[in-house]
C-alpha positions as CSV (number, residue, x, y, z in Angstrom):
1,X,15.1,21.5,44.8
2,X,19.2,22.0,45.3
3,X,19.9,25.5,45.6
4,X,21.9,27.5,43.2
5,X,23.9,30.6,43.4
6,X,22.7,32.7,40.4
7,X,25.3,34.6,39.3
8,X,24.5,38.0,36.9
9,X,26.0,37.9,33.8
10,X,28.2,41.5,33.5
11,X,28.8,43.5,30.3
12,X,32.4,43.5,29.9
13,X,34.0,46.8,30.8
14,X,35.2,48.5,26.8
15,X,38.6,48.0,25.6
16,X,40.2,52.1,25.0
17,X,41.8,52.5,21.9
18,X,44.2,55.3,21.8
19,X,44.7,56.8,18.2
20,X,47.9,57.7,17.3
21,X,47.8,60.3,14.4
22,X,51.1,62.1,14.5
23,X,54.8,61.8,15.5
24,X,54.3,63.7,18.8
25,X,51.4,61.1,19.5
26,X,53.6,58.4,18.9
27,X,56.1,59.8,21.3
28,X,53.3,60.4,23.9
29,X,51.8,57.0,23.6
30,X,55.1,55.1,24.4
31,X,56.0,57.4,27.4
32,X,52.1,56.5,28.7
33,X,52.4,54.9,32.3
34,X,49.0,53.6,31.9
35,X,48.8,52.8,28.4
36,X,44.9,52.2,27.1
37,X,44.2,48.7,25.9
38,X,44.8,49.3,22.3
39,X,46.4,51.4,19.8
40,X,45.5,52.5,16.3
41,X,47.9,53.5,13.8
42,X,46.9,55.6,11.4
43,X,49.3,54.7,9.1
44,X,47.4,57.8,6.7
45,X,49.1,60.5,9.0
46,X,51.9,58.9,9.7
47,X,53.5,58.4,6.0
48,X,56.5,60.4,6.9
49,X,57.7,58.7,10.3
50,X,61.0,57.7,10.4
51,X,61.6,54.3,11.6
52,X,57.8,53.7,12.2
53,X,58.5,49.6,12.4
54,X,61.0,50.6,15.9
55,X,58.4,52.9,17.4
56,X,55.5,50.4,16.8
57,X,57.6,47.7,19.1
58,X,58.2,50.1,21.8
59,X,54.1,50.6,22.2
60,X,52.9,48.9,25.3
61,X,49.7,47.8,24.0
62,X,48.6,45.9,21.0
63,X,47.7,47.6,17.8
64,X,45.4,48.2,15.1
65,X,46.9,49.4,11.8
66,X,44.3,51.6,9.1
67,X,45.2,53.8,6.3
68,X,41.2,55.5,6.1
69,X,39.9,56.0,2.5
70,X,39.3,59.8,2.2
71,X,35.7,58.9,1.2
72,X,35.6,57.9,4.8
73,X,38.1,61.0,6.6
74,X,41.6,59.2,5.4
75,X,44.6,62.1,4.7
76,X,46.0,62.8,1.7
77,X,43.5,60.6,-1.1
78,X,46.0,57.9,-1.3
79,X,45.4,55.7,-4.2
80,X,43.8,51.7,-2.9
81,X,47.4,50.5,-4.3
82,X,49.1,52.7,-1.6
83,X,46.9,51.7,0.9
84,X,47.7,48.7,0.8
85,X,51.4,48.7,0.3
86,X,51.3,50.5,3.7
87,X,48.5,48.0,5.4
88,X,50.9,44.7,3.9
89,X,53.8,45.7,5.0
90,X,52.5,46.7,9.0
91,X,50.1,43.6,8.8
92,X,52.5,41.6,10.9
93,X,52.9,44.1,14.1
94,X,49.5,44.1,13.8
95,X,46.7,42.5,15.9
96,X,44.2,43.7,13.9
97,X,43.5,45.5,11.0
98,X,40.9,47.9,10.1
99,X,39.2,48.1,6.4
100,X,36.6,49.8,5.4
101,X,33.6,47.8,4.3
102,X,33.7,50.0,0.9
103,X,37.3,49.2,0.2
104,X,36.7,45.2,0.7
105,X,36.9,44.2,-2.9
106,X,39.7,46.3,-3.6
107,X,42.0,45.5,-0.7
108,X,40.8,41.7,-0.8
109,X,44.1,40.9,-0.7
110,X,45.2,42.1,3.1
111,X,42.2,40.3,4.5
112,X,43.6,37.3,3.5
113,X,47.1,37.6,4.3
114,X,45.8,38.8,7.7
115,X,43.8,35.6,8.3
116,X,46.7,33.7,7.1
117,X,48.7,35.0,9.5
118,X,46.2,35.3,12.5
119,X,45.6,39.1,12.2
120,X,42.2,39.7,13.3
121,X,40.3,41.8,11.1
122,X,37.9,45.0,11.8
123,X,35.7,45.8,9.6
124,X,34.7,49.4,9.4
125,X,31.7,52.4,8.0
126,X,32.9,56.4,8.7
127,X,29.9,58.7,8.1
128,X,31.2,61.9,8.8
129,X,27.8,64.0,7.1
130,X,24.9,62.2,9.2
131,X,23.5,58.7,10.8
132,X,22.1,56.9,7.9
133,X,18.6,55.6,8.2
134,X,18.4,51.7,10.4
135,X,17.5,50.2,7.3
136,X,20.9,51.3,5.5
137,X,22.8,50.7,8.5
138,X,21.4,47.0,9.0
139,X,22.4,46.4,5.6
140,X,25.5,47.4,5.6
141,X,25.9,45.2,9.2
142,X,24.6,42.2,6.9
143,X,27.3,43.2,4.6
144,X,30.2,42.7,6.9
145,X,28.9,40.4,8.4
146,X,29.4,37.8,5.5
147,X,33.1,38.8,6.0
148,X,33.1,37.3,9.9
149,X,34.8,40.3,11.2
150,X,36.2,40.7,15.0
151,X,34.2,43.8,15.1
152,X,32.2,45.8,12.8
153,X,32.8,49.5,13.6
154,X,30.4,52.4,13.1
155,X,31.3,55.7,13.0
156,X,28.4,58.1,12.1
157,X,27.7,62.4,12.8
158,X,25.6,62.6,15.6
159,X,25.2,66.1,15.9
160,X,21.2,66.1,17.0
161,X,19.2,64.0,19.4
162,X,17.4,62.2,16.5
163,X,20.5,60.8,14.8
164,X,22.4,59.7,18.0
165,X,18.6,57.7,19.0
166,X,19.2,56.0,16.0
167,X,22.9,55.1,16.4
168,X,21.6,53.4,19.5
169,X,19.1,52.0,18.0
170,X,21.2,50.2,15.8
171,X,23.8,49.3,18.2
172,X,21.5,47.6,21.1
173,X,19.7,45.6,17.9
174,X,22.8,44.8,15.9
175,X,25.3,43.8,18.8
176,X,22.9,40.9,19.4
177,X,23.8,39.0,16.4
178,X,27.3,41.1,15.7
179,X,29.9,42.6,17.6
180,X,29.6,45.7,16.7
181,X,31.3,49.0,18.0
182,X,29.2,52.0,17.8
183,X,30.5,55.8,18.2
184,X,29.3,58.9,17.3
185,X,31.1,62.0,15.9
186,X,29.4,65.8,16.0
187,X,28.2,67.8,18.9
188,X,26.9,64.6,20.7
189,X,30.1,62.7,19.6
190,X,31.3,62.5,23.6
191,X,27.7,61.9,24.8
192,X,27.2,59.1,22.6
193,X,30.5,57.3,23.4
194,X,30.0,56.9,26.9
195,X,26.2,56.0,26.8
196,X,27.9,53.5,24.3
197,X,30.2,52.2,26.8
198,X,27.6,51.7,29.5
199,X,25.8,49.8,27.1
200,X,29.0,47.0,26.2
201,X,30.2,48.6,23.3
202,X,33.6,46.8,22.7
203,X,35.7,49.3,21.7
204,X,35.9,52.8,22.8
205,X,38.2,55.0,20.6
206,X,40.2,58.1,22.2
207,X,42.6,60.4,21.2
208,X,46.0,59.9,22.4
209,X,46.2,63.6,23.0
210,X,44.1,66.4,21.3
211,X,41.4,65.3,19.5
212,X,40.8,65.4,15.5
213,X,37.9,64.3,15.4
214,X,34.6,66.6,16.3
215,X,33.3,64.8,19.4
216,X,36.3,62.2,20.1
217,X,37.3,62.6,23.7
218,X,41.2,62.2,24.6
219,X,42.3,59.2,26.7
220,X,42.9,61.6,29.9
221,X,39.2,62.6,29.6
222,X,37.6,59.7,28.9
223,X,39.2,58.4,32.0
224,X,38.6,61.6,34.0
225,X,34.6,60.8,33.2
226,X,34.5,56.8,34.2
227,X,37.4,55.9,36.3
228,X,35.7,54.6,39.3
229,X,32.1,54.6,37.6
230,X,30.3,51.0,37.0
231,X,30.9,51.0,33.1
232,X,30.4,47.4,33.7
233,X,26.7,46.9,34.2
234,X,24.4,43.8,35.0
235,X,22.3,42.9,32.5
């Protein structure tokens, strides 16, 4: 029998997505000597940057563009129509874009232009009360799913043992048939990103500087915590 090298497939190390929420974020994140992989623009926060089209070009790092429904933790209600004013006319800095699976049918219209244009899409479910129950969640993976997204992201509170068991539930059965990019918010928010990462999630998202978001870690700490560490592990 010839012999063969077996070679062990390796989860691919996370891409970090630094979130840039506010003008002195967007500042910070184009002075970053080590920029993270990505950057998402929420364009919901940043409604009254000046010259937001200049300081998008001057980001080292691709970006992701979202203006969040407030169902889903989006600033200041904004109406679909002005959600997608904003999303239409950032589409093309954009490598991807990020739409809730709710707001599909309503902003039908910057899906397609994005695949017209070869904007790849993200489609995305913010619980910010609890983890909903498997069932619901695999649903609402089937959901997106029909849409062929990049990634599906999942966003749920994880503020107890039980709920952050079933965010990885979900994630370790669902990333087998979808990509899918799992985090949780809450007390075990920054417990649950980093078991995420050691388990391939795709996408880790950071804050450029202080966090927002109850259990988000910032890009310095999520670095602090696994620069050096083997996020990439044999399967």
């Amino acid at each position: 029998m010839p012999a063969t090298k077996r070679v062990k497939k390796q989860r691919r190390a996370p891409q970090v997505v630094g979130v840039i929420t506010s003008s002195a974020e967007l500042r910070a994140a184009q002075r970053l000597k080590r920029p993270p992989d990505i950057f998402e623009l929420r364009l919901d926060w940043l409604l009254h940057e000046k010259d937001l089209e200049r300081s998008i070009r001057r980001l080292r790092a691709p970006v992701i563009i979202t203006a969040r429904h407030s169902a889903e933790g989006g600033r200041h209600r904004l109406p679909e129509s002005a959600r997608r004013e904003l999303l239409l006319r950032f589409l093309p800095l954009a490598q991807y874009v990020d739409i809730e699976l709710r707001s599909v049918p309503t902003l039908r219209a910057v899906l397609e232009k994005a695949r017209r244009i070869g904007v790849s899409t993200i489609i995305s479910l913010h619980d910010v009360d609890t983890t909903p129950t498997l069932g619901s969640l695999r649903a609402k993976a089937s959901r997106a799913a029909r849409l062929r997204p990049a990634v599906f992201k999942v966003a749920t509170r994880t503020d107890t043992v039980l709920q952050l068991s079933r965010l990885m539930d979900f994630f370790l059965f669902t990333a087998k048939h979808l990509p899918v990019a799992a985090m949780g918010m809450g007390k075990l928010g920054g417990v649950s990103r980093l078991l995420l990462a050691r388990c391939g999630c795709p996408l880790i998202y950071t804050s450029v500087l202080k966090p927002r978001v109850d259990g988000q870690l910032s890009l310095k700490e999520f670095r602090a915590m696994t620069d050096g560490s083997a996020l990439a592990l044999p399967r």
